[in-house]
ROROPA-247629 format. One record per residue: residue in one letter; y, x, z of N, C-alpha, C, O, CB in turn. Coordinates in steps of 0.05 Angstrom, whole numbers. Glycine has a CB too. Example, Ala and Ser with C-alpha at 12.3 -4.5 7.8 and 13.67 -1.06 7.14 Angstrom:
BEGIN
+----+--------+--------+--------+--------+--------+--------+--------+--------+--------+--------+--------+--------+--------+--------+--------+
| aa |   n_py |   n_px |   n_pz |  ca_py |  ca_px |  ca_pz |   c_py |   c_px |   c_pz |   o_py |   o_px |   o_pz |  cb_py |  cb_px |  cb_pz |
+----+--------+--------+--------+--------+--------+--------+--------+--------+--------+--------+--------+--------+--------+--------+--------+
|  A |   -114 |    264 |    156 |    -90 |    246 |    156 |    -66 |    264 |    156 |    -66 |    285 |    169 |    -89 |    226 |    181 |
|  S |    -45 |    257 |    142 |    -21 |    273 |    143 |      1 |    258 |    157 |     23 |    268 |    161 |    -12 |    282 |    114 |
+----+--------+--------+--------+--------+--------+--------+--------+--------+--------+--------+--------+--------+--------+--------+--------+
//
This chain:
BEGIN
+----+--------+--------+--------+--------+--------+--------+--------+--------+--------+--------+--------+--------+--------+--------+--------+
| aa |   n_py |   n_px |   n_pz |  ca_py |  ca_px |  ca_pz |   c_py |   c_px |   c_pz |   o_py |   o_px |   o_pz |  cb_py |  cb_px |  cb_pz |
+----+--------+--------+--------+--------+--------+--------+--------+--------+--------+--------+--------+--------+--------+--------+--------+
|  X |   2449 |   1881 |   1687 |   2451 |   1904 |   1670 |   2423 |   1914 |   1662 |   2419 |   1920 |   1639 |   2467 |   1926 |   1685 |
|  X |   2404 |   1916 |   1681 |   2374 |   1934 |   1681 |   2363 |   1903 |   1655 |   2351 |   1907 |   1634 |   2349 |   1939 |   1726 |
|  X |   2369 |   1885 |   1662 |   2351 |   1852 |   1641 |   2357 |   1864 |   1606 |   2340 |   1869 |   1589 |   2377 |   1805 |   1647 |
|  X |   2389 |   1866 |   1602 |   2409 |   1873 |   1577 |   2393 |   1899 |   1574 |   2384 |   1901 |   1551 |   2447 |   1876 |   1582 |
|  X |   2386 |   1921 |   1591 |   2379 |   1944 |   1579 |   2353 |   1949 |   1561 |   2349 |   1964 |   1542 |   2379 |   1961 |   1599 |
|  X |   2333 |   1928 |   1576 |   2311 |   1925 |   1576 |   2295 |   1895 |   1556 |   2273 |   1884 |   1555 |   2308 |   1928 |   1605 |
|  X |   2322 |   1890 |   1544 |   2315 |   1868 |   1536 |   2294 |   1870 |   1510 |   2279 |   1851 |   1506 |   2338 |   1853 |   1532 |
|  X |   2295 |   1893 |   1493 |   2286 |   1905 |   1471 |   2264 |   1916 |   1476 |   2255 |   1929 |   1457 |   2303 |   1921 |   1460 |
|  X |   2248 |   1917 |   1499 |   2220 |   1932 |   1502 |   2198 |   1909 |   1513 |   2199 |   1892 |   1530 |   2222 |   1960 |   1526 |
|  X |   2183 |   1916 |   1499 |   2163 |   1890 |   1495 |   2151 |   1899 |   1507 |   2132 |   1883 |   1505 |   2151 |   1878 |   1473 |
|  X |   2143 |   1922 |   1527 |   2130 |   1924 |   1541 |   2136 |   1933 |   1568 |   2127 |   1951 |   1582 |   2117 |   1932 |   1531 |
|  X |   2154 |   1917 |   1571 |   2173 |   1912 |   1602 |   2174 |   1887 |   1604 |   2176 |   1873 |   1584 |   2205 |   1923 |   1604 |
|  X |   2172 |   1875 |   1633 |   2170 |   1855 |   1644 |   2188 |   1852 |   1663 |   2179 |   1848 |   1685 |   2149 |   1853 |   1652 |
|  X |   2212 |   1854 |   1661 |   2233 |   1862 |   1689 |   2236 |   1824 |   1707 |   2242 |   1800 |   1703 |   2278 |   1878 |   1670 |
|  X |   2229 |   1843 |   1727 |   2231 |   1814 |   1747 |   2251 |   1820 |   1767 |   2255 |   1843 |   1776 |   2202 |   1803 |   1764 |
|  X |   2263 |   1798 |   1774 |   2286 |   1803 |   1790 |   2283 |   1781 |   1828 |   2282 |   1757 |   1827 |   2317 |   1792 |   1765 |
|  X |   2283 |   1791 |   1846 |   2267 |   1775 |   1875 |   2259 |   1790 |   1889 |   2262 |   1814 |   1882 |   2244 |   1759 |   1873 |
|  X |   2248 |   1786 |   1913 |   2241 |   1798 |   1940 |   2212 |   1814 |   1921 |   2199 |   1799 |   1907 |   2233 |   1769 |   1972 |
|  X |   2207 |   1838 |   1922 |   2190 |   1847 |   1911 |   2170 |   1851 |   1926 |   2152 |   1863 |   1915 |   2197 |   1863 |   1900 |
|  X |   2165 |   1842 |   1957 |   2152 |   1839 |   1974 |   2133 |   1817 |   1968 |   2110 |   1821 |   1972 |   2167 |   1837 |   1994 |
|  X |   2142 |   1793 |   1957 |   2131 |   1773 |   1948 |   2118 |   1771 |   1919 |   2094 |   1768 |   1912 |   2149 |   1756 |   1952 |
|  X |   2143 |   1774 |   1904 |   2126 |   1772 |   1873 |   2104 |   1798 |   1867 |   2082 |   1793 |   1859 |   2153 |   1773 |   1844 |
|  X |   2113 |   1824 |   1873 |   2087 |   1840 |   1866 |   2060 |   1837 |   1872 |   2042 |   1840 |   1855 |   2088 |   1859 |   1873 |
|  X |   2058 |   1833 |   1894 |   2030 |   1822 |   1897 |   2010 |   1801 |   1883 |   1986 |   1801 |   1878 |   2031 |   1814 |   1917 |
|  X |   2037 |   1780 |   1875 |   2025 |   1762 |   1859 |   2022 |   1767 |   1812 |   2008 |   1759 |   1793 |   2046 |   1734 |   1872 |
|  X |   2049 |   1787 |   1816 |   2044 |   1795 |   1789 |   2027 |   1831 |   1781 |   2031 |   1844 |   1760 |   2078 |   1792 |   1778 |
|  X |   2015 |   1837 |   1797 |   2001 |   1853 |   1788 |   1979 |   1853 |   1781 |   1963 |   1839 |   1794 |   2002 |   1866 |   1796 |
|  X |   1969 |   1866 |   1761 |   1944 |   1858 |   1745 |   1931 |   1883 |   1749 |   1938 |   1902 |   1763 |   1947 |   1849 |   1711 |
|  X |   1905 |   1877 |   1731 |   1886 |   1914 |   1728 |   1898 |   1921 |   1709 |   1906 |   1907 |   1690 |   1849 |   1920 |   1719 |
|  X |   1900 |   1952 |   1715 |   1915 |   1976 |   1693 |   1942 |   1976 |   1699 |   1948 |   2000 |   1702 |   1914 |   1970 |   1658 |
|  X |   1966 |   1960 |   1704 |   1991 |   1948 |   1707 |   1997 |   1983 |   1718 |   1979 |   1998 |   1723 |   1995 |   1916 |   1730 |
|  X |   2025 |   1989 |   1720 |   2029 |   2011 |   1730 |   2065 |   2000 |   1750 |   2077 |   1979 |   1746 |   2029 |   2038 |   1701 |
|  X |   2067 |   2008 |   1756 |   2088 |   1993 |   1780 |   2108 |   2014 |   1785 |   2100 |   2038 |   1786 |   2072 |   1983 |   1814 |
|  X |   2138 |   2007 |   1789 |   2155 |   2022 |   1797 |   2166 |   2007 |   1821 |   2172 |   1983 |   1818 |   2173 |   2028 |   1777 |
|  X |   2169 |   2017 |   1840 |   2184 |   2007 |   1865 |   2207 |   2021 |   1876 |   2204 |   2039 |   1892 |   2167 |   2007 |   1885 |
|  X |   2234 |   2013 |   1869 |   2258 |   2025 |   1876 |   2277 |   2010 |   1895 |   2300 |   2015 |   1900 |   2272 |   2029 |   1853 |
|  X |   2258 |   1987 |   1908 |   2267 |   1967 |   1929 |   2246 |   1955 |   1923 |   2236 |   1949 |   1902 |   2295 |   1949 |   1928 |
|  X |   2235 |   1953 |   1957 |   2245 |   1951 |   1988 |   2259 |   1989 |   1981 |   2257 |   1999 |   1959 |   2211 |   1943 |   2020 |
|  X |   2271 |   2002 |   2004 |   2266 |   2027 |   2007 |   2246 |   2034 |   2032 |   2240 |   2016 |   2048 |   2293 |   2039 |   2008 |
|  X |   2233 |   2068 |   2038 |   2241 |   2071 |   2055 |   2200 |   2071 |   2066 |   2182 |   2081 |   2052 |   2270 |   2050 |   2061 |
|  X |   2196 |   2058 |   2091 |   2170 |   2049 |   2094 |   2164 |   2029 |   2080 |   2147 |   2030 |   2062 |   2163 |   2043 |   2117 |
|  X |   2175 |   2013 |   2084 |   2180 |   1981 |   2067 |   2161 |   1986 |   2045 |   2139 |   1977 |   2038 |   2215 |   1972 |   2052 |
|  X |   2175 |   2001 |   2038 |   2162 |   2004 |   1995 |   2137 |   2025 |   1999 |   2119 |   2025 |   1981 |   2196 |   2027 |   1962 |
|  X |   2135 |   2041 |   2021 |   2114 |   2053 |   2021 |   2086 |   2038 |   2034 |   2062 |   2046 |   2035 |   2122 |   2077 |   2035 |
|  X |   2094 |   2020 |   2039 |   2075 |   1999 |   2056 |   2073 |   1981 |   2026 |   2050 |   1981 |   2016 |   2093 |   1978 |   2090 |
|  X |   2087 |   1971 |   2015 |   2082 |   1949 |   1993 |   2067 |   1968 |   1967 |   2048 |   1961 |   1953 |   2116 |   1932 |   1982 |
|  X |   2080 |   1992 |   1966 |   2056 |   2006 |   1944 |   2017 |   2008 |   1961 |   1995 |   2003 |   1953 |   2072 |   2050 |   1935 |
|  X |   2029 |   2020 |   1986 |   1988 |   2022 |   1989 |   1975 |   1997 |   1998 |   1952 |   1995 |   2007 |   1975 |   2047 |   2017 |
|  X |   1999 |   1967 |   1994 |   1982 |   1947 |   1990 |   1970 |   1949 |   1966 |   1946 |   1952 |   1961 |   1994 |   1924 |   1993 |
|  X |   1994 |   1945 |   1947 |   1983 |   1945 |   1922 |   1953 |   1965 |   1912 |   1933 |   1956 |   1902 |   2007 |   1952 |   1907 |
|  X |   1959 |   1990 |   1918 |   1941 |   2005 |   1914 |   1920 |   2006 |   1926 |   1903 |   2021 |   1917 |   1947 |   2021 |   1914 |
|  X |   1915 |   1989 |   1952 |   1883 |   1977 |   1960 |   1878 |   1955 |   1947 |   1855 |   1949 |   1942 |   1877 |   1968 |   1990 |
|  X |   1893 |   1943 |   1940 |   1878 |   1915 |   1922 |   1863 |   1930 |   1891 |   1843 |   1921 |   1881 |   1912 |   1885 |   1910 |
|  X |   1873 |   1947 |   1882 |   1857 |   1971 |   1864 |   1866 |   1954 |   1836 |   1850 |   1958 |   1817 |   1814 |   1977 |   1872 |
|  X |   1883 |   1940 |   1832 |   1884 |   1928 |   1815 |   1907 |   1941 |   1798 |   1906 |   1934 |   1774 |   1883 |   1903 |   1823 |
|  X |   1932 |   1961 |   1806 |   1953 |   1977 |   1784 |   1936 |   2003 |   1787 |   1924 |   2012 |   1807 |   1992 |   1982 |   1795 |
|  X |   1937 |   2012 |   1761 |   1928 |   2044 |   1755 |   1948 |   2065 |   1763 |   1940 |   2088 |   1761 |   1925 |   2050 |   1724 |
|  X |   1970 |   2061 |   1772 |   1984 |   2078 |   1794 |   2011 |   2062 |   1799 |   2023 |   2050 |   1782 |   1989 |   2111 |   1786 |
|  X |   2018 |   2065 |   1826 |   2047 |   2051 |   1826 |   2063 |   2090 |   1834 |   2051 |   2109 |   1844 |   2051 |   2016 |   1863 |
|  X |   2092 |   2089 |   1823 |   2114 |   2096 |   1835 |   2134 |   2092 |   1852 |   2143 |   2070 |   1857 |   2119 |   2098 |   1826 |
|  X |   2140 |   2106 |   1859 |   2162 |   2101 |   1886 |   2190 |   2123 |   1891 |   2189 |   2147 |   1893 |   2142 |   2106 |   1915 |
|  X |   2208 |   2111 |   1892 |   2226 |   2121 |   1885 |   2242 |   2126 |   1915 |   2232 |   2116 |   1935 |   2239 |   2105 |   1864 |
|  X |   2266 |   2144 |   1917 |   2274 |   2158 |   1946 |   2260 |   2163 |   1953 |   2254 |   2142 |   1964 |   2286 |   2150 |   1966 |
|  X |   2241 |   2181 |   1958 |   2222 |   2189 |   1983 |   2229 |   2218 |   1987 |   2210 |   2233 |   1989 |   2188 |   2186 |   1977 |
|  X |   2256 |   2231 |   1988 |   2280 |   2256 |   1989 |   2261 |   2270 |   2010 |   2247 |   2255 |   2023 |   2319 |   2246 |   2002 |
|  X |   2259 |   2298 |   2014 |   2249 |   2314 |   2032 |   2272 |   2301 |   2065 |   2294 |   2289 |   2065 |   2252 |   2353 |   2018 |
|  X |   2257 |   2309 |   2084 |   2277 |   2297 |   2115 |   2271 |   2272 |   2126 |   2272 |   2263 |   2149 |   2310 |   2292 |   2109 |
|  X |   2261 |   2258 |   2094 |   2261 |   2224 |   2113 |   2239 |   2212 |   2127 |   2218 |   2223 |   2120 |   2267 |   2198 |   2093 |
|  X |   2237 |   2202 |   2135 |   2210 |   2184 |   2161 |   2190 |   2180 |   2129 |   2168 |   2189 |   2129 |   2225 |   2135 |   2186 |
|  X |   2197 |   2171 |   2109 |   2180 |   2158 |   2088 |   2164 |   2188 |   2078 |   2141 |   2194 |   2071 |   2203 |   2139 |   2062 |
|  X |   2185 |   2199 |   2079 |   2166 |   2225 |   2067 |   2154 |   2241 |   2091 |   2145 |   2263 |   2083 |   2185 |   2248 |   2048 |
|  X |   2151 |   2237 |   2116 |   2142 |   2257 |   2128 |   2117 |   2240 |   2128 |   2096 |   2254 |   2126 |   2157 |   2268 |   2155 |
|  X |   2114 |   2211 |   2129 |   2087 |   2204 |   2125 |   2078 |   2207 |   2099 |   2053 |   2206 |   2102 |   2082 |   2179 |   2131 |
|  X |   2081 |   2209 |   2084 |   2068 |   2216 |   2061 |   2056 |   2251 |   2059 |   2037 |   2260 |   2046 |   2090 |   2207 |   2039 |
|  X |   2077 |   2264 |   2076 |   2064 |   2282 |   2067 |   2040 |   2300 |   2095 |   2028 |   2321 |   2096 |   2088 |   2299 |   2053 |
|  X |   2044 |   2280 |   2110 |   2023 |   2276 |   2127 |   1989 |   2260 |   2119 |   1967 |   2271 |   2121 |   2038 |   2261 |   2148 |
|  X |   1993 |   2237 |   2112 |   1983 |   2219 |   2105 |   1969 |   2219 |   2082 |   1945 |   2215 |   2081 |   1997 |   2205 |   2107 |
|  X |   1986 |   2224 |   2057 |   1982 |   2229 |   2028 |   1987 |   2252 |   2010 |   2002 |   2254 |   1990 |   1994 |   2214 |   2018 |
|  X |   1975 |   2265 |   2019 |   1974 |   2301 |   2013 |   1965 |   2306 |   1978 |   1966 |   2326 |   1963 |   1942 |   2319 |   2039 |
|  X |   1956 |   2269 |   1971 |   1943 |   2284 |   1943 |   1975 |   2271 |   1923 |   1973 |   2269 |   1898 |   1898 |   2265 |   1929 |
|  X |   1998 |   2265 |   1933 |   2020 |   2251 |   1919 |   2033 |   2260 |   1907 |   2048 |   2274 |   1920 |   2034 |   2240 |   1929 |
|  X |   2037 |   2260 |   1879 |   2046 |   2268 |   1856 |   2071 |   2271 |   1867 |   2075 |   2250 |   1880 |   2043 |   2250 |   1833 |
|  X |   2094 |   2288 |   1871 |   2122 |   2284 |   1882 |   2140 |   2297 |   1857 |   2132 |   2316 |   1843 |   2125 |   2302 |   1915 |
|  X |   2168 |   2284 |   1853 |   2183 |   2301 |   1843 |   2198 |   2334 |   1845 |   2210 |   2349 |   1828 |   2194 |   2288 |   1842 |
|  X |   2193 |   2337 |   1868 |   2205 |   2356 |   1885 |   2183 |   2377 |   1882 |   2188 |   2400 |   1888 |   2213 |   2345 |   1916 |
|  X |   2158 |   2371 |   1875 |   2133 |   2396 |   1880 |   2156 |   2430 |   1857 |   2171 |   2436 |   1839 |   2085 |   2380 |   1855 |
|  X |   2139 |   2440 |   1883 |   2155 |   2466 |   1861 |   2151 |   2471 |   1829 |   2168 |   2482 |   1813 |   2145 |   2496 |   1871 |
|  X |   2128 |   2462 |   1823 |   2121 |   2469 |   1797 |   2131 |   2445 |   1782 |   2130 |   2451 |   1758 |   2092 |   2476 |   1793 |
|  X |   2140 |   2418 |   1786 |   2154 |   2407 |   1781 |   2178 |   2403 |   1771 |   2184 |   2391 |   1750 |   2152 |   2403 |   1790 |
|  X |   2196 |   2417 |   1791 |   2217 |   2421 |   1786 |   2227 |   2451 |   1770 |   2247 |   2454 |   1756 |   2226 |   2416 |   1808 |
|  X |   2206 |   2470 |   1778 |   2208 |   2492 |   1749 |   2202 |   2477 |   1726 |   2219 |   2482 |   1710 |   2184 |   2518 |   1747 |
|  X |   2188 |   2464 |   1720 |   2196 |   2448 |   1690 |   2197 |   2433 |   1681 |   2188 |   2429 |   1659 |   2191 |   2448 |   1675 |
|  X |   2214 |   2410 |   1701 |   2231 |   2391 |   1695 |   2259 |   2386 |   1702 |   2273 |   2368 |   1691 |   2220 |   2376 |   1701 |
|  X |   2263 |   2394 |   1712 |   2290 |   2404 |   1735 |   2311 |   2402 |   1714 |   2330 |   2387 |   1715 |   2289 |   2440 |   1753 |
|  X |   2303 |   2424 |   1690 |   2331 |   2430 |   1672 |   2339 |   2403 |   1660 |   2363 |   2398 |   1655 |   2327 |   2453 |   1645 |
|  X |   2318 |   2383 |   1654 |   2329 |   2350 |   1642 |   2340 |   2341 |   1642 |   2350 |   2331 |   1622 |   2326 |   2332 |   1642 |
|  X |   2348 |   2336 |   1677 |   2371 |   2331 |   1684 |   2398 |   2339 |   1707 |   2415 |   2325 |   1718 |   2366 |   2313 |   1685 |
|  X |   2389 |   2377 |   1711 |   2409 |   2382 |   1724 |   2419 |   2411 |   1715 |   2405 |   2429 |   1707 |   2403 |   2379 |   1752 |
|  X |   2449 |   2412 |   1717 |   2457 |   2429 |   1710 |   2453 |   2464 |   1724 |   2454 |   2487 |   1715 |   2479 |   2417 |   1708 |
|  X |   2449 |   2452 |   1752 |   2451 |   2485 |   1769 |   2425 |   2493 |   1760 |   2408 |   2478 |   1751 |   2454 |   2487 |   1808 |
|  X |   2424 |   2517 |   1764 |   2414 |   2542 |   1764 |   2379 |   2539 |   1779 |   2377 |   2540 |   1804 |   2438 |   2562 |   1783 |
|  X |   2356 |   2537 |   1765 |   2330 |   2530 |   1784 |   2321 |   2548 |   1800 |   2305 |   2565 |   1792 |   2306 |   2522 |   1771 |
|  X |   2331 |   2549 |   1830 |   2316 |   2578 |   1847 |   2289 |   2580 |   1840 |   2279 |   2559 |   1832 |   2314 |   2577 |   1883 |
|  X |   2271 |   2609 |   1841 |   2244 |   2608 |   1841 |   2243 |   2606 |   1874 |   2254 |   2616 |   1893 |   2228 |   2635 |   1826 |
|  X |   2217 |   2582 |   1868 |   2193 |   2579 |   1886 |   2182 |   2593 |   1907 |   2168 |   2611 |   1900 |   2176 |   2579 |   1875 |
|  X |   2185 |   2589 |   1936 |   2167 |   2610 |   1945 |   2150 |   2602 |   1966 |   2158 |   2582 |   1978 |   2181 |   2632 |   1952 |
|  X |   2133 |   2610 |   1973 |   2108 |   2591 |   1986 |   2127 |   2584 |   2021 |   2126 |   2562 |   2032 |   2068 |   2617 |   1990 |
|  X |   2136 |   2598 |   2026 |   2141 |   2588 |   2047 |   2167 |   2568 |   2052 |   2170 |   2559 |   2074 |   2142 |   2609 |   2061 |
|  X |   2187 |   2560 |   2030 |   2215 |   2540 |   2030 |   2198 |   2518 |   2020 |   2175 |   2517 |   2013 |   2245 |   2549 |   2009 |
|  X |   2220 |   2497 |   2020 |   2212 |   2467 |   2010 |   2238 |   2462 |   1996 |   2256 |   2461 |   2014 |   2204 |   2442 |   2035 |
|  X |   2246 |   2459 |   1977 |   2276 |   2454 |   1969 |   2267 |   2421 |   1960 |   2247 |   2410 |   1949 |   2292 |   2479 |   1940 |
|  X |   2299 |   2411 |   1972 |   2303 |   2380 |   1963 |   2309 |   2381 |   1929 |   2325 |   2397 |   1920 |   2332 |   2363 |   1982 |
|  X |   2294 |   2363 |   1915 |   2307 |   2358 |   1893 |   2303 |   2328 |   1883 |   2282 |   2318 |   1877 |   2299 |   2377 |   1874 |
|  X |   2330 |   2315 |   1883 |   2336 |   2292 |   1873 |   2330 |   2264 |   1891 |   2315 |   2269 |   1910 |   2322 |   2292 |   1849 |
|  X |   2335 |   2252 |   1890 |   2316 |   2234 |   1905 |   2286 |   2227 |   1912 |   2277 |   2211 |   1929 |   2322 |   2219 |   1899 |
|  X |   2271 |   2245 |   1891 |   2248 |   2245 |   1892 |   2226 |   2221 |   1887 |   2219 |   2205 |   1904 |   2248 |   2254 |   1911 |
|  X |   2217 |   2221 |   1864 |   2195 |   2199 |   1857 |   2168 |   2208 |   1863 |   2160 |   2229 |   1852 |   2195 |   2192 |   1827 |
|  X |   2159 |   2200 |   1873 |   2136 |   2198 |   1884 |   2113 |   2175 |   1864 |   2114 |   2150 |   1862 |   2144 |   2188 |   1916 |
|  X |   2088 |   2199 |   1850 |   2066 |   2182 |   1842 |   2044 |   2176 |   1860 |   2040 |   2194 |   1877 |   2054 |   2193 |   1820 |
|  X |   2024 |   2151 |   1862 |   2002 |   2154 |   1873 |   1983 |   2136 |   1860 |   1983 |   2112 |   1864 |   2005 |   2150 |   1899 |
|  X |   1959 |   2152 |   1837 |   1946 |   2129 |   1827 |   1921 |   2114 |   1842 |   1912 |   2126 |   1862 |   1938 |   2137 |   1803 |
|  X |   1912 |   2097 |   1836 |   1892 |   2080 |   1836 |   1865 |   2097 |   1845 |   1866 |   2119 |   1836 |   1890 |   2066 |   1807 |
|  X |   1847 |   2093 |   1857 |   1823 |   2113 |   1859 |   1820 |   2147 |   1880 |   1802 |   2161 |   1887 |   1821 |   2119 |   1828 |
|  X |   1851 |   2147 |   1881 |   1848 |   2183 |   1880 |   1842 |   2183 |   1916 |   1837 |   2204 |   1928 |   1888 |   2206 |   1866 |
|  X |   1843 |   2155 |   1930 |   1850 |   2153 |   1966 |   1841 |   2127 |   1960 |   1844 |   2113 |   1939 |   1885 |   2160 |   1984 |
|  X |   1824 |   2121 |   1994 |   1819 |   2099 |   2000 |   1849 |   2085 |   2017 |   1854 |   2092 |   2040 |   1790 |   2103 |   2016 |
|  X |   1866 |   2068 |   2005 |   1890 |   2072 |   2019 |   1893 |   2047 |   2034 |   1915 |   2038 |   2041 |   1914 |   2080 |   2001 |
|  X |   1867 |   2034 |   2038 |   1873 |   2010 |   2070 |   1881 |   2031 |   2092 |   1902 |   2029 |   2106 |   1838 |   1989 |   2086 |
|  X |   1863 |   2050 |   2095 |   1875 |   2069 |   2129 |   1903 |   2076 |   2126 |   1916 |   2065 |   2145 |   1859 |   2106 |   2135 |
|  X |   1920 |   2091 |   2107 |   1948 |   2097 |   2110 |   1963 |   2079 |   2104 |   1987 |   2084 |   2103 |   1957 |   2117 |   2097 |
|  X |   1952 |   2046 |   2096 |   1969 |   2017 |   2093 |   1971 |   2016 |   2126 |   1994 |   2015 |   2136 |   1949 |   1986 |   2076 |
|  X |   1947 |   2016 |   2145 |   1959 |   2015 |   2169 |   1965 |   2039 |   2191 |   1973 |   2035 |   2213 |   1945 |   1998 |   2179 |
|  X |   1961 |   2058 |   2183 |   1980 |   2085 |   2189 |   2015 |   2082 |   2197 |   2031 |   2090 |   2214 |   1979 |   2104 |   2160 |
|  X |   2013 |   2061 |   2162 |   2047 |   2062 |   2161 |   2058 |   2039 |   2177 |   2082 |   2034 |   2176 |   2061 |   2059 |   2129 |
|  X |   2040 |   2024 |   2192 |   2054 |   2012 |   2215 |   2066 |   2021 |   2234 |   2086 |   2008 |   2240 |   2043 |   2001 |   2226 |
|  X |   2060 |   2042 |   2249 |   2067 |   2047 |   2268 |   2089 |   2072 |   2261 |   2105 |   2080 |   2278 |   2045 |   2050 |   2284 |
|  X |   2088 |   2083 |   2236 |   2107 |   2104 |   2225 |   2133 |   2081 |   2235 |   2149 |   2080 |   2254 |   2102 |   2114 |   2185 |
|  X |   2129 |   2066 |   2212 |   2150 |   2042 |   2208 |   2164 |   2035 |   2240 |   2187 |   2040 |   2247 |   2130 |   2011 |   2195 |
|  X |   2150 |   2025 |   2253 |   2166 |   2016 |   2279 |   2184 |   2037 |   2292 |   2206 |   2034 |   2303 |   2146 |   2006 |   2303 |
|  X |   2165 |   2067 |   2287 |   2179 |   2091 |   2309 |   2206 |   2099 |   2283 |   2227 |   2112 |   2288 |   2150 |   2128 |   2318 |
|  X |   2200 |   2087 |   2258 |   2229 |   2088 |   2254 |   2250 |   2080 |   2256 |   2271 |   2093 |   2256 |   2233 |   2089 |   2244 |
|  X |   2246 |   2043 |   2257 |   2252 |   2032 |   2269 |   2273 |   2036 |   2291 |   2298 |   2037 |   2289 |   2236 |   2027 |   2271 |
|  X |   2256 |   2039 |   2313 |   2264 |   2054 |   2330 |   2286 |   2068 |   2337 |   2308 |   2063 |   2347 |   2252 |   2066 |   2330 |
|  X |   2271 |   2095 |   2324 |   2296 |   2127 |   2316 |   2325 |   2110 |   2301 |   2344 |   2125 |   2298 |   2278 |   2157 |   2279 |
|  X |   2328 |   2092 |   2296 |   2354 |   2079 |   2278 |   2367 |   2069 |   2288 |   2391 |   2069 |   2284 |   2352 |   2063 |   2260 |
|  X |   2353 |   2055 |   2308 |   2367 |   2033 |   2328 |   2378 |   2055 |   2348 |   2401 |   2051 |   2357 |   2344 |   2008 |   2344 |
|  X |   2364 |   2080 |   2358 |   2379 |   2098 |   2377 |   2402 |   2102 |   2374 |   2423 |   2099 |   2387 |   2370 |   2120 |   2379 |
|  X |   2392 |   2116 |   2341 |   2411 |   2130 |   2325 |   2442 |   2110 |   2330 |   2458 |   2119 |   2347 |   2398 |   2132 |   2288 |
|  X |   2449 |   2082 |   2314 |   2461 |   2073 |   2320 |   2480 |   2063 |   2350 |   2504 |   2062 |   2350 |   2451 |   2066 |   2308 |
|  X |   2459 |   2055 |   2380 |   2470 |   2059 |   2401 |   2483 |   2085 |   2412 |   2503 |   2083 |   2426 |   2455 |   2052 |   2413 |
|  X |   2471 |   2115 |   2403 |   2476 |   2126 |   2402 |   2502 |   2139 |   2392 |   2513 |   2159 |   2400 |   2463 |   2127 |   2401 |
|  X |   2509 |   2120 |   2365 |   2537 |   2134 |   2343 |   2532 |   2155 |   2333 |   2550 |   2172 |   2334 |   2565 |   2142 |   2356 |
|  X |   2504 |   2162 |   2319 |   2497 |   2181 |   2306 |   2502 |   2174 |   2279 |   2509 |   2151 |   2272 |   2471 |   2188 |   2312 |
|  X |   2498 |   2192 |   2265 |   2507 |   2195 |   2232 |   2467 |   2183 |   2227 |   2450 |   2193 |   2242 |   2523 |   2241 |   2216 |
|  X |   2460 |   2163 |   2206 |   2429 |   2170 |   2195 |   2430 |   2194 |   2184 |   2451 |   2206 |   2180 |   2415 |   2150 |   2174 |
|  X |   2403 |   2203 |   2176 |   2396 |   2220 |   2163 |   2412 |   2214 |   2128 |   2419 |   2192 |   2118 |   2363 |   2221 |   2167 |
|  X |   2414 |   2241 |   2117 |   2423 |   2243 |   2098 |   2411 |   2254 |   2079 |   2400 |   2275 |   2085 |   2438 |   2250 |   2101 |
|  X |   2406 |   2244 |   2046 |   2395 |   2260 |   2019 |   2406 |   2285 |   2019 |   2430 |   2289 |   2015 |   2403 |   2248 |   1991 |
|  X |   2386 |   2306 |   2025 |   2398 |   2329 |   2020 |   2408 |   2341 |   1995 |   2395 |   2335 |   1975 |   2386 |   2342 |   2028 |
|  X |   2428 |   2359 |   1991 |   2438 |   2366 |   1966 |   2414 |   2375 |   1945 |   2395 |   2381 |   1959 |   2459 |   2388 |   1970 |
|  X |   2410 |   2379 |   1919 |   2384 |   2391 |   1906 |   2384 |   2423 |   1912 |   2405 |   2435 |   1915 |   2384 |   2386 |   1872 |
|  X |   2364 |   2432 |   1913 |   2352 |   2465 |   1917 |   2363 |   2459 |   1952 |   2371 |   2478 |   1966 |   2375 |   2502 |   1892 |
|  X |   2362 |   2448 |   1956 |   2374 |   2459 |   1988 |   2348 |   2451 |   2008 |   2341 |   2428 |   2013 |   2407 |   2438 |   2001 |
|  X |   2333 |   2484 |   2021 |   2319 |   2489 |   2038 |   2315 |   2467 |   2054 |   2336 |   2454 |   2056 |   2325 |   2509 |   2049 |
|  X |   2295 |   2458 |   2066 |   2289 |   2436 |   2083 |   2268 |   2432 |   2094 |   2250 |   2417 |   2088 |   2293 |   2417 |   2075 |
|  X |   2272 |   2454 |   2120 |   2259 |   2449 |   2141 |   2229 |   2434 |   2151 |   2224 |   2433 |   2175 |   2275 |   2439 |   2148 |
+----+--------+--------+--------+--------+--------+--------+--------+--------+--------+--------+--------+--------+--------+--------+--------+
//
């Protein structure tokens, strides 16, 4: 479906494979990158490869929802990251594509909105240190999942949009 959609833009390159493998080998200088699989650390580990090799002018990243292990390192880790969810963001972009009502902003809430795309360009962070940061994020999530499961816990869940989060 995404090949048929995209077949008419000459400046799309849609590749279809373990994106673990081919990105590394098809990114060039300037290139700008969307990553919507692996999810999770996965893709947050394969963008700040990419983005130490200094060779895409920014990659994107897609799900990184307020709650999840991926975003608590980032917003530990990567404090300078373009997010969909920033408040001023979503005051004026929000209406594009949603119908409810945009709460105002207030310094002290965090409201979820959308799944959240996450920018990070080229230059702005030296990002070998939080390439291996997100090792050990990665395992303790790992981890937390495998509990979760022996356990018979529900995973974590996308929270609804505007909804406070902790």
């Amino acid at each position: 479906m995404a090949a048929e959609r995209l077949r008419d833009c000459t400046n799309v390159d849609a590749r279809f494979g373990d994106s673990l493998v081919l990105l590394p080998a098809l990114v060039g200088p300037g290139d700008v990158v969307l990553i919507d699989g692996p999810k999770d650390l996965r893709a947050m580990k394969l963008a700040l490869r990419l983005l130490a090799s200094n060779r895409p002018a920014a990659v994107f990243v897609h799900d990184l929802w307020l709650g999840s292990a991926v975003r608590r390192f980032i917003d530990r880790h990567l404090p300078q990251a373009l997010l969909s969810d920033n408040p001023n963001w979503v005051e004026h972009y929000a209406r594009l594509d949603s119908s409810k009502p945009v709460p105002v902003a207030t310094a002290t809430e965090r409201r979820a909105y959308g799944a959240t795309l996450g920018g990070f360009e080229t230059g702005l962070a030296d990002y070998r240190l939080p390439f291996w940061q997100c090792l050990p994020a990665q395992g303790a999530d790992r981890l937390a999942s495998t509990a979760r499961k022996v356990l018979r816990r529900s995973p974590p869940v996308r929270p609804p949009d505007f909804e406070v989060v902790l």
